[in-house]
N, C-alpha and C positions, 0 to 999 in steps of 0.2 A: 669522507663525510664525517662531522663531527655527530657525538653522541646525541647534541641538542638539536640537531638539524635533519640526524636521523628522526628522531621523537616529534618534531614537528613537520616533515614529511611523511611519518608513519601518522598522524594522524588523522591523512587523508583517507586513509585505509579504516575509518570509522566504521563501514558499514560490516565489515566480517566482524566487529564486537559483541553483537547479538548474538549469542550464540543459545537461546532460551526465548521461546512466543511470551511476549505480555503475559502478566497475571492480568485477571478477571476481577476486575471489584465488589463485583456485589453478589458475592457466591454466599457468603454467610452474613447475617448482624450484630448486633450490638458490640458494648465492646469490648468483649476479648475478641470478635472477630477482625473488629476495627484495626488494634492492635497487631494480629496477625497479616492484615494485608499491609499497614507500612513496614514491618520489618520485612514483608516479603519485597514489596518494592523499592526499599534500598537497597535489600541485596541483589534486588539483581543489578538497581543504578552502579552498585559495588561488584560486582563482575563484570559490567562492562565498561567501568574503568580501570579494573584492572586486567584488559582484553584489550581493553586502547594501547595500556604502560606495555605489554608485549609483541607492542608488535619492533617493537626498538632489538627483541631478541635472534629475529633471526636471520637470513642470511644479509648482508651487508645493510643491519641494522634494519630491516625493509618488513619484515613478512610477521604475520601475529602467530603465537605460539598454536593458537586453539580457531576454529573456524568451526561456523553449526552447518549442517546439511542446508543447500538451497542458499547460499553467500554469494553476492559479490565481493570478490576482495579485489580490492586499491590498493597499493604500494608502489614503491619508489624505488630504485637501485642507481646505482654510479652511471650515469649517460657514457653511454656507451655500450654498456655490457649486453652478454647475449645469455635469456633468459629461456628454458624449456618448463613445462608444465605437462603433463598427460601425454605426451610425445611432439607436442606442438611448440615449437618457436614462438615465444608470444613477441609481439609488436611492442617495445620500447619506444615512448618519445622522447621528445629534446630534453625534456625536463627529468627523465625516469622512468616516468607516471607506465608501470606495466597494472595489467587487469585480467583475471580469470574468474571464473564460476566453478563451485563446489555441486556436484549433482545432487539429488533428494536421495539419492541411493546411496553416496561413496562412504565408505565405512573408516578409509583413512588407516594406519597416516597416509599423507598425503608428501610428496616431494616437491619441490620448486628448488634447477638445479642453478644456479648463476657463476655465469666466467664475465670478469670482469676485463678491463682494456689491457690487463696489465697481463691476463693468463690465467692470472689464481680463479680456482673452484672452491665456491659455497654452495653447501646442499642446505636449503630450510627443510623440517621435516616439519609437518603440521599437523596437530591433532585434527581429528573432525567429532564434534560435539552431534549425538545423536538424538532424534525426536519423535516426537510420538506421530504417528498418524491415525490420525480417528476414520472414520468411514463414515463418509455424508450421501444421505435416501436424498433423491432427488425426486419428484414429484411436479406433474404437471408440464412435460414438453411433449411436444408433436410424436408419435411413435416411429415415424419414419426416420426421427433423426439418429435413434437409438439402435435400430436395428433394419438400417438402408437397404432396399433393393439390389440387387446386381447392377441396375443402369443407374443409380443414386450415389453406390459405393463408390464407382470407377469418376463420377463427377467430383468424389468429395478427396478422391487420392488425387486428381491432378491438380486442385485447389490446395492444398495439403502441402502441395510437390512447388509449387509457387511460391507458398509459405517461405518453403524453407531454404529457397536458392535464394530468397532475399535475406536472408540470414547468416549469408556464409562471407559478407563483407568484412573488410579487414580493411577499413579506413584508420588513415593516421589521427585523425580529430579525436582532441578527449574532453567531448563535452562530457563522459561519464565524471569526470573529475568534480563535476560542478553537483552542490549537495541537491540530489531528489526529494521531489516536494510531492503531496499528494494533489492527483489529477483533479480528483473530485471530494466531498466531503461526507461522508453518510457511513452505515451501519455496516460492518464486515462483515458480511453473508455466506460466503465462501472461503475456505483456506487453502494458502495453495499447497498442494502436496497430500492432503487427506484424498482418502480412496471414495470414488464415486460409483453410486451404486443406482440407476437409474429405473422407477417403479412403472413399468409398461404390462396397461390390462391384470396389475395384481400382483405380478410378477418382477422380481429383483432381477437386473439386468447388470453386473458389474463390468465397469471400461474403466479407463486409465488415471490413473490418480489426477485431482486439480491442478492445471497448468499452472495457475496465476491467483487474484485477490480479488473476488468478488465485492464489487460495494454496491449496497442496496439505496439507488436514489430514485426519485421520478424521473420520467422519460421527457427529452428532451433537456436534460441538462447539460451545463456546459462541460466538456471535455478539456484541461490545461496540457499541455508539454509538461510533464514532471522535469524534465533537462532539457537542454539544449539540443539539437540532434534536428539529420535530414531524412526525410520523409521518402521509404523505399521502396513502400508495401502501401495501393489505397484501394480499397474492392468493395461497395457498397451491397455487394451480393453472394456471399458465400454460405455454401449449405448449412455448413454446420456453426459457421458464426457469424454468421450476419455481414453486417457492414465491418471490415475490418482495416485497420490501420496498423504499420511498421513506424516507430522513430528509432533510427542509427542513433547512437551517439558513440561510436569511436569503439578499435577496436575487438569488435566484434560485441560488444552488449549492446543490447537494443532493446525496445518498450513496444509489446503491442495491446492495443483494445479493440477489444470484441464488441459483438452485438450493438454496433452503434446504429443509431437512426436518422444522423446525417454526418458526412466527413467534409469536413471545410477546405481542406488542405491538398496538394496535389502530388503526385512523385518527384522530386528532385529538389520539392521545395526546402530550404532551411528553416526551422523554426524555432524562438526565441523558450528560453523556461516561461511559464506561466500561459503561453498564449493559447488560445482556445484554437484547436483543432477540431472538434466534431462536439457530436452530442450522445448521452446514454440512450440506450433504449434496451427492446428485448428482441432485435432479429436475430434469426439462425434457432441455436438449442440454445434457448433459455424460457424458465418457468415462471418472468415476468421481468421489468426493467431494469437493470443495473449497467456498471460499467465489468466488466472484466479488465483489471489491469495484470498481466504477463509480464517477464523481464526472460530473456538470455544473452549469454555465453554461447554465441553459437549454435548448436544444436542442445545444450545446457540448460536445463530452464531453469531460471532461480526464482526466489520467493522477494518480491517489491521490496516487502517490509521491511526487511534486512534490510535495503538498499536506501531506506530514510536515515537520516539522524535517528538516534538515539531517543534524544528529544523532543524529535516528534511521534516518535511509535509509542514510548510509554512517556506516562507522568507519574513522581512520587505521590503528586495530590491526587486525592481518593475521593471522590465526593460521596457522602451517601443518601444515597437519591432515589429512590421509589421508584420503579418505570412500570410498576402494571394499573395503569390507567392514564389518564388525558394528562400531559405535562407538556408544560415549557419550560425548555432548560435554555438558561443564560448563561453567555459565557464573555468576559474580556482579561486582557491581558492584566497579572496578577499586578505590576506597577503603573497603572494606568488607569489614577484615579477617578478621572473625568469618563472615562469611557463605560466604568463599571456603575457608577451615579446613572448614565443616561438609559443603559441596559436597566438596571433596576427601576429604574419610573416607566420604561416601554412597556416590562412586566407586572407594571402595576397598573398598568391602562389593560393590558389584556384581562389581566384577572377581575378584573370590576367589571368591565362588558361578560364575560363568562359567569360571574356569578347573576348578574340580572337575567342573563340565560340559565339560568338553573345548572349547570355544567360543573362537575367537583375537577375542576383544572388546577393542579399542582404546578406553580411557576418559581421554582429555588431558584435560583441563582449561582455557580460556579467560579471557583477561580483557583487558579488562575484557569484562560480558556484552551487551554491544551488539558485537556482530560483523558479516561477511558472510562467507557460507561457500558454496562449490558441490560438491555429491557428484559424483565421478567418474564422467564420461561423459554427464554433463548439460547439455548447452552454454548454456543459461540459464534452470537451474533455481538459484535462489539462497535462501538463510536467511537472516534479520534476527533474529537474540534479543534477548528486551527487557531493559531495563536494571534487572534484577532479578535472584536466585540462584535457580540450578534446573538442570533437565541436558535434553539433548536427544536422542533415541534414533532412530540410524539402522539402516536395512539395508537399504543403497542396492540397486536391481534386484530387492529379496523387498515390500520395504511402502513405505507411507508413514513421514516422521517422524511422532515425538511428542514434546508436549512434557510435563516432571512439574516444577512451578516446587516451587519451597522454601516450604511453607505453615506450616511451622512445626519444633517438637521433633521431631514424626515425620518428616523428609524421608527419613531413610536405610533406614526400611521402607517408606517409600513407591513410596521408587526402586525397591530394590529387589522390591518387589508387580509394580513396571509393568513393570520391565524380566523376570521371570518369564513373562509373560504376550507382552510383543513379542519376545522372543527366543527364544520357547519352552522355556525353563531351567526344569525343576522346582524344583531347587537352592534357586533366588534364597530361595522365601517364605521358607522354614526357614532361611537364614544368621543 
C-alpha cells in the first residue's frame, strides 16, 4: 500500500482522533476569556489533525500513534492479513476495514500485532491518552432499581445475560465504516464513563461507571439508526432499562438505547442510517426522559462521541450566548445564506409575540449550526446542533430543550406554534 493510500485509508480511522472531551464554552466571559476558548478550540481541532496525520504511523501504515480511553478505532491493513488485538483474532474484511475498542479503564500501551500474506510481523504499539472521570449524583429514580430485591436481582441478571449474548456477534458487515451521525438532538446530560453515584432516601449509593451518552429530550422523540446495522436485541420491558434496543453494525460494534417508550423496529430487521427506530423516553432507571445512547466492542463499552466525526462533536465557533433565562437559539448552516435569512425573520416573529407577552425571551442567532453550548449552571450539561437550520428552545431550570428544525415554507409558524406551547405564550399561534 502506498503512503497516500495508507493516509487516506487511515482516515477512516477518524474516530480514535479524539483523544480529549470537547471544551465547554461558556465557563468564563468576556474577552480574555473569549480568546482563551478559541485557542483552546483549535488546539484541540490541531491535535486532532494531527491524530488523523498518525495514524499513517503504524503498523502497515494502518493504526494511530495515540487512542483516548472509550475509542472505537477504524483502520485498514493489506487484505489479507491476520490481525490480533487483546488475544482476539479480529475479523478483517475484503477491503481491510479491521475494528476494536479501547476500554474506560486500559492504561495502554496497547498492541495490535499484524502478519501480513506474505509472513512479515508488524507490531503497532499505541499510546492510550487518559481522562478524567467526574462522579455524577443521580437523583430521582424508583429505589428498587438501585438496590433490587433478591427476586428483582435474579430478573435483571438474566435480562443483563441476554444483553450480552447479543453482543458477542461477529458479523462480517461493516456498516461501522459508515460516519455515525447523532440519533437524536438535545442537551448531554450524562457522560459515558463518569462514576455514578445514585441518592436513595438521602443516602449515596455508588454502582458502575456510565455505560453510554445521555441526551436530554422530550419523551416520545424520534429515535434515528446513527449507522447502518441489524437489529439483534428488541425488549420493550427491561428492569433496569426500560424499552431497549441492539443495532450490529459489523464486527462486533454495535449501538444500543435504553429507556425508550416505543421500539418501531423488529430482530433481524436491517436498518438504513437515519431511520427512525423507536422513541425516547424514561422507562426502566431513569430520573426523567432522555435517550441513552451506548456503543461496544463486544463486551467493551466505548464512549459514542468518539465514534462521530470530529466535526460533529466540537466546533471552533463559540457562540456567546447567555442560557440562564427563556431563549431561542437559532442555528443554520454557516454557507447557507437563505437559510439563515429565513431562521432570522422566524426569530423575529417569535420575539415580538413574546414581548406582547411580556416574556424577556433572548433569541440570538448562531452560526454556523453545528455549535456547542452549556445552559447556565449545568456543569456538564452540553448541546450539539446539527448542521442544518432550525432554532432551539430553552428554559434552563423550567424544562427540557427542544428542538423545531427548518422543514420547510412553514418554519415561522411552526416556530412560532412550538415556541407558544414551551413557553406558555398564547400570543405566539395568532402572530
Amino acid at each position: 500500500m502506498t503512503p497516500a493510500a495508507a493516509m487516506r485509508r487511515a482516515h477512516g480511522g477518524r474516530r480514535a482522533a479524539l483523544a480529549a472531551e470537547p471544551a465547554s464554552p461558556l465557563t468564563a466571559r468576556g474577552p480574555r476569556a473569549r480568546t482563551r476558548r478559541a485557542l483552546a478550540a483549535a488546539a484541540v481541532l490541531a491535535g486532532a489533525a494531527a491524530a488523523a496525520a498518525a495514524h499513517a504511523d503504524g503498523a502497515h501504515g494502518a493504526f494511530p500513534a495515540r487512542v483516548s480511553q472509550g475509542a472505537l478505532v477504524v483502520a485498514h491493513v493489506a487484505p489479507g492479513s491476520e490481525v490480533v488485538y487483546a488475544g482476539r483474532t479480529l475479523r478483517v474484511a475484503a477491503d481491510g476495514a479491521v475494528a476494536f475498542g479501547v476500554g474506560r479503564d486500559e492504561r495502554g500501551p496497547i498492541e495490535v500485532r499484524v502478519r501480513g500474506a506474505d509472513g512479515a510481523v508488524d507490531v503497532a504499539r499505541i499510546a492510550v491518552e487518559p481522562r478524567e472521570w467526574p462522579v455524577e449524583r443521580v437523583v430521582g429514580v424508583p429505589p428498587t432499581t438501585v438496590e433490587p430485591p433478591p427476586a428483582v436481582a435474579e430478573r435483571i441478571r438474566r435480562e443483563q445475560a441476554r444483553v450480552a449474548a447479543a453482543r458477542e456477534r461477529d458479523d462480517a458487515r461493516t456498516d461501522f465504516e459508515r460516519r455515525f451521525a447523532w440519533p437524536v438532538t438535545g442537551r448531554i446530560s450524562g457522560r459515558f464513563g463518569n462514576q455514578r453515584v445514585y441518592v436513595v432516601a438521602g443516602r449515596d449509593v455508588p454502582k458502575s461507571p456510565h455505560s453510554g451518552m445521555d441526551i436530554a429530550v422530550p419523551e416520545g422523540t424520534p429515535v434515528r439508526a446513527p449507522a447502518p446495522g441489524l437489529v439483534t436485541f428488541a425488549d420493550a420491558d427491561l428492569y433496569l432499562t426500560g424499552g431497549t434496543l441492539l443495532i450490529d453494525h459489523g464486527h462486533g460494534v454495535s449501538s444500543n438505547f435504553l429507556h425508550l417508550s416505543r421500539i418501531d423496529v423488529k430482530v433481524g430487521q436491517h436498518v438504513e442510517q437515519g431511520q427512525i427506530v423507536g422513541a425516547a423516553g424514561h422507562t426502566g432507571r431513569a430520573s426523567g426522559p432522555h435517550l441513552h445512547w451506548g456503543m461496544n466492542w463486544f463486551d467493551v463499552r466505548l464512549d459514542p462521541l468518539l465514534a462521530l466525526d470530529p466535526s460533529d462533536a466540537l466546533s471552533a465557533r463559540e457562540p456567546s450566548v447567555d442560557l440562564d433565562g427563556p431563549t431561542a437559539l437559532g442555528y443554520a448552516p454557516h454557507d447557507d445564506a437563505v437559510a439563515r435569512a429565513d431562521v432570522a425573520a422566524a426569530l423575529s416573529g417569535v420575539a415580538a409575540c413574546a414581548k406582547r407577552a411580556r416574556l424577556a425571551l433572548r433569541t440570538p442567532q448562531v452560526e454556523p449550526g453545528l455549535v456547542t453550548v452549556r445552559e447556565a449552571g449545568q456543569r456538564d450539561a452540553e448541546l450539539v446542533l446539527p448542521g442544518r437550520a432550525g432554532a432551539y428552545l430553552f428554559w434552563p431550570g423550567k424544562k427540557p430543550g427542544v428542538a423545531v428544525p427548518d422543514d420547510g415554507p412553514g418554519f415561522a409558524a411552526t416556530l412560532r406554534g412550538a415556541a407558544a406551547r414551551y413557553y406558555d405564550v398564547a400570543d405566539c399561534d395568532g402572530a
